[in-house]
N, C-alpha and C positions, 0 to 999 in steps of 0.2 A: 055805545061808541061805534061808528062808523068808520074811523079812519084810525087805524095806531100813526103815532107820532112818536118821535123822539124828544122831545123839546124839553120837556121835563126832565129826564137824564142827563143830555146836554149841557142842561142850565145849572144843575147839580155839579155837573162834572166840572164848568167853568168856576163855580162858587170854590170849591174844593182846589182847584189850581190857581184862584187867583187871592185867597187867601190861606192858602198853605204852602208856604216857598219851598217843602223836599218833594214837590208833586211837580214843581214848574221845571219844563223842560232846560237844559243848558244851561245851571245857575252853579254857584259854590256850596248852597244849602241843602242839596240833596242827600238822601240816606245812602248810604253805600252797604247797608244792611239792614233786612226788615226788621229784626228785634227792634231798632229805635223807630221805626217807622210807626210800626205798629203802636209803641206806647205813644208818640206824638198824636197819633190819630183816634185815638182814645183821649185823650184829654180835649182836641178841635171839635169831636163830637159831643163831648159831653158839653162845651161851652157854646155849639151852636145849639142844641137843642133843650137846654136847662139855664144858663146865663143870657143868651141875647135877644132881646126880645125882636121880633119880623113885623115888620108893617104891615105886611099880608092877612096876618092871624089877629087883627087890633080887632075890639069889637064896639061900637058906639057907645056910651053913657049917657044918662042925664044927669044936667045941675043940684050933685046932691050934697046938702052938707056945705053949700058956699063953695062946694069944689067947682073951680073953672072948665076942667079938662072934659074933653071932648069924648076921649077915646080911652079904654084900657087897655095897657101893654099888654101884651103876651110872649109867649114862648112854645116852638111848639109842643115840651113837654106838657106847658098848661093847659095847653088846647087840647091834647088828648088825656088830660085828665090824669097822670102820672104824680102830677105834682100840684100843691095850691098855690104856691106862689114863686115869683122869679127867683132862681138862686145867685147868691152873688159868686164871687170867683173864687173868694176865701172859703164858702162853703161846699164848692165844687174841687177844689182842692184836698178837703178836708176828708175825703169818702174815701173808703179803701174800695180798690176795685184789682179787681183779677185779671190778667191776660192770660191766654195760655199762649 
């Protein structure tokens, strides 16, 4: 790398404020305390990166099985290998998780 950039943080930072309304400045959904912040932001992370699949992370297929589809979903849990398959939301619900 030649150049540091931001753009990638940025584009993070905007994903996170425009789908998490206690992030977004000057609304009525903000946290007025981090204990709920924190548990909100712990469940948005666990669902962008184990339920949604990114178009980014798709990776090509071929015609197998009579299957039409082109592409396979991902996520980026699956991409890095964490997990084998997309979790659904009922499943991601389902995990006991810790905060401190």
């Amino acid at each position: 790398m030649e150049r540091i950039t931001t753009a990638y943080v940025e584009r993070q930072n905007l994903n996170l404020r425009h789908e998490n309304r206690r992030l977004v400045r000057k609304t009525i959904a903000f946290s007025k305390k981090v204990h709920g912040l924190r548990h909100q932001m712990v469940v948005y992370l666990g669902y962008f990166n184990f339920v949604r699949p990114h178009r980014g992370l798709r990776v090509p297929v071929g015609a197998q099985d009579g299957c039409l589809r082109k592409w396979q979903r991902r996520t980026p849990a699956l991409a890095a290998g964490i997990t084998d398959h997309i979790w659904s939301l009922r499943e991601l619900m389902s995990q006991k998780i810790f905060i401190n």
